[in-house]
ROSE-375205 format. One record per atom (N, C-alpha, C): residue in three letters; z negated, y negated, x. Coordinates in steps of 0.05 Angstrom, whole numbers, plus 5000, padded with zeros to 4 digits. Each point is the difference from the previous one (the first is absolute). Layout:
AlaZYX/...
//
This chain:
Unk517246544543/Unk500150175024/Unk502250214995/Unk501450065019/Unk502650275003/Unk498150154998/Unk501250224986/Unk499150285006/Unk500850075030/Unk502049905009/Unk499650095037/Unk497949935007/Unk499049705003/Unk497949925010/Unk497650094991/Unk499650094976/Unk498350174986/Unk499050235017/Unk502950184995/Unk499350275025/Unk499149945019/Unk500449775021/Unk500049965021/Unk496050015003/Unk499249824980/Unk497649975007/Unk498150344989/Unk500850114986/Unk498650204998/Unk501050305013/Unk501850045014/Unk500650055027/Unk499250115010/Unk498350165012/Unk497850135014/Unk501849855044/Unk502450134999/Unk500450025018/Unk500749615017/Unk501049854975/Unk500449725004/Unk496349865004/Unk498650124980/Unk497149905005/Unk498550115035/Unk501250195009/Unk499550075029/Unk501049885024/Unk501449804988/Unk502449775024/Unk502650225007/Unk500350244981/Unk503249985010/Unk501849824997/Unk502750065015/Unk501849764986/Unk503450105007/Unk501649984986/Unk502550045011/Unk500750025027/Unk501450224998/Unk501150055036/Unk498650045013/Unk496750014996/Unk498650105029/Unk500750315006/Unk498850045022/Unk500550225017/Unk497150124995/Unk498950244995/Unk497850124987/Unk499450235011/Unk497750035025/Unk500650275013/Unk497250084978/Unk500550294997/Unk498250194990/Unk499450145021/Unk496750034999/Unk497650225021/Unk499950134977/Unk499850345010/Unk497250124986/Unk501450064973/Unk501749994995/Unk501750134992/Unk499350274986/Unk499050114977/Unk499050314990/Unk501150114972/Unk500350214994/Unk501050054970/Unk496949904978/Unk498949885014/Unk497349954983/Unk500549544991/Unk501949975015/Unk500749705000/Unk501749964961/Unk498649684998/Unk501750034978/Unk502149815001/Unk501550194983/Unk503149944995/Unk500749774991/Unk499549964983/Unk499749774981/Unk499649715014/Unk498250015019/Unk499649735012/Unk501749945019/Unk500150255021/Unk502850125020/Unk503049864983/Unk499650054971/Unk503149944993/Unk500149694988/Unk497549874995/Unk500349674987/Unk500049915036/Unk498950075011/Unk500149865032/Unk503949965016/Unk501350194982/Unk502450115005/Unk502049754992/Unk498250034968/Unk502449824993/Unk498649654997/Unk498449945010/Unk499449785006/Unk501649885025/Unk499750165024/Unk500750035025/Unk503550024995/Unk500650154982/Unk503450075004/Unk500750195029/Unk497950115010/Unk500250135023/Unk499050284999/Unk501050145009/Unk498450365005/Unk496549965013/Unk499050035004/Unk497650015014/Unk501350205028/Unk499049925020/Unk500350105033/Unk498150135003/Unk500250265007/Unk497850225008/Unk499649915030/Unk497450175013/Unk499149895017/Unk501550025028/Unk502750015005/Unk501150145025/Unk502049794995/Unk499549824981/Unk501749804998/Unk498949765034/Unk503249925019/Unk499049935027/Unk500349684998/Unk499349934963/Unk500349635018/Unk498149904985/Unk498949694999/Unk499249904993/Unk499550024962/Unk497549994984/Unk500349934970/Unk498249844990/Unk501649854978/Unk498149814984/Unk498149974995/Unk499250284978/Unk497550125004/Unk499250365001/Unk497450035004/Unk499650304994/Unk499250084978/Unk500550184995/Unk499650214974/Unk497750185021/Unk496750014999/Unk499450285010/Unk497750064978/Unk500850315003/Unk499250134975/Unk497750165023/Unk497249924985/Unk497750145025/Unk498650104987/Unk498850305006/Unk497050154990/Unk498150085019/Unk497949974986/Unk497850045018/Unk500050225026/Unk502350275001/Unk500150085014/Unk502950055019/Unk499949764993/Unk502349945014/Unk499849775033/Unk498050155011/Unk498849825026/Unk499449734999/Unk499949895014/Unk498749685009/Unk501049864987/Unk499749844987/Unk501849834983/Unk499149725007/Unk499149925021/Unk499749715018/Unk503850195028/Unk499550205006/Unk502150015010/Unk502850134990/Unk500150034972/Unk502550004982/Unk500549695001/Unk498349764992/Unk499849834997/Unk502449775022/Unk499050055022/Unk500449935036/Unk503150104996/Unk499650274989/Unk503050165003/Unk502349874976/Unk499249934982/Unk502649884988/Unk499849725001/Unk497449875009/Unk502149695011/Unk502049945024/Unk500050305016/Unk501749945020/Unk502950094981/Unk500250014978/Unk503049974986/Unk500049884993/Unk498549754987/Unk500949804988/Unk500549765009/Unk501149834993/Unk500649765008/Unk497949714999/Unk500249935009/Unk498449685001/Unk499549944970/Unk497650044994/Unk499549734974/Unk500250284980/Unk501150215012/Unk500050344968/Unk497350024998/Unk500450224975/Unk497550114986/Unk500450244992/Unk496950115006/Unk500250304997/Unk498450094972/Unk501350154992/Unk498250084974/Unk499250234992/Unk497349945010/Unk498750305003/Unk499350124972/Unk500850245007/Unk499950214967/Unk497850235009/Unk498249984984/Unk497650185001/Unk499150184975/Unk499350244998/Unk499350084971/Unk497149894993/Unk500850024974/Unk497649814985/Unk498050155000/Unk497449894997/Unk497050174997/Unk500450284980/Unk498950195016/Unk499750144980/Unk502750245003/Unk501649945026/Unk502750155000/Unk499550075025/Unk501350215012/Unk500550175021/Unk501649805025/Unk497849885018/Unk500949855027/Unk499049794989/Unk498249934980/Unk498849694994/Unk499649905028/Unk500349695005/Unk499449905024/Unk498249794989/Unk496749915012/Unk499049834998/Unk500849755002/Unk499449784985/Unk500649675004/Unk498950005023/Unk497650075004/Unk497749815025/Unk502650025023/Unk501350325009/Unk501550205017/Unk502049814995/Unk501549954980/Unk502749865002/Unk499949665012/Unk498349834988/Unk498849855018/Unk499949915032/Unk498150245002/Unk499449955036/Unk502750125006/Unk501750174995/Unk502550145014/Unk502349644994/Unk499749864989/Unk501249854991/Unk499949775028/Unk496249984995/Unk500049725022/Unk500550055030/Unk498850324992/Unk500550115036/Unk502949915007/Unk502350094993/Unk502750065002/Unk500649634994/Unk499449794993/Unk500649815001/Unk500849824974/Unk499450174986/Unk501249924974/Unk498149834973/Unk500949964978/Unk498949834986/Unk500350194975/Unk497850094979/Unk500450204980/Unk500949834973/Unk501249994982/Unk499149814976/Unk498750304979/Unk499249924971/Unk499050144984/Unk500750244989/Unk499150185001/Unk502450324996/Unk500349934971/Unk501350164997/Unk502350054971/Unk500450254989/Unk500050104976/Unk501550314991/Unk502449875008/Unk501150245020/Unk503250075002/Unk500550334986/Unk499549934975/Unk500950234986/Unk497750204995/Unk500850324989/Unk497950154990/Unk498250025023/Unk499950055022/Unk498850185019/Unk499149765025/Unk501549855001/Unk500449825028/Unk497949704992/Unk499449985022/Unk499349635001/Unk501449955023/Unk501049684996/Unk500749945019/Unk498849685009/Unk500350055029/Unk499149635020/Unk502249945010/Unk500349684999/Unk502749925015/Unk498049895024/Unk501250105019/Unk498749905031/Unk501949835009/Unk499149775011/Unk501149805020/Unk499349895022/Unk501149995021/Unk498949755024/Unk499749894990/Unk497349835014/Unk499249784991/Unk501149754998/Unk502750025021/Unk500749775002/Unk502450004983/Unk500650224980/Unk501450044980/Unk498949894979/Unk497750004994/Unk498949984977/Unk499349705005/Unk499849825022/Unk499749784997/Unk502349854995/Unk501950135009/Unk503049874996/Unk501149974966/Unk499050214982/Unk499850074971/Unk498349704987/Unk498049965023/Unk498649784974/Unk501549745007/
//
């Protein structure tokens, strides 16, 4: 095995389905977000990440959500109208035990409400978990 291919698989941001050249809008956006994942997403992508005033279509979403940060079935609604057919959003939540923890049961139902398909959260780093969300008809197209 390459050590590229090596990196590749232990990756954080390649194990989340980034991939070269996508377009990557970031929600939610806070000096409390971490950097670190913000910057392997960067260079996986080869692209800046698009803040939210960004006016076209993206690959996928970056949204960074806390518990008091309102509805999160309608953050949800709100960044698949940026993404494109067949994208994925990957929700970043603080982990148990941290300031804005968001429940599984809560991420879940905000998931199926809004249309989407959750797979298994993940540490995305010290503070964060993350879900990659997909249409469903994204995720059947994957198998």
């Amino acid at each position: 095995m390459s050590a590229t291919a090596d990196h590749a698989e232990t990756n954080l941001a390649v194990r989340l389905g980034f991939k070269p050249d996508q377009v990557v809008q970031e929600i939610g956006y806070d000096d409390d977000v971490d950097q670190e994942l913000r910057e392997t997403i960067k260079a996986v992508t080869g692209t800046e990440l698009v803040d939210e005033e960004y006016d076209d279509v993206a690959d996928a979403v970056v949204l960074w959500f806390r518990e008091d940060d309102g509805d999160l079935t309608d953050a949800l609604v709100d960044a698949i109208a940026y993404m494109e057919e067949g994208g994925s959003i990957l929700l970043l939540t603080p982990k148990t035990g941290r300031d804005g923890y968001v429940e599984a049961s809560e991420i879940s139902e905000a998931a199926r409400t809004a249309g989407l398909s959750a797979s298994k959260s993940v540490s995305a780093g010290k503070d964060w978990t993350g879900s990659r969300l997909v249409t469903p008809k994204a995720a059947a197209k994957r198998r």
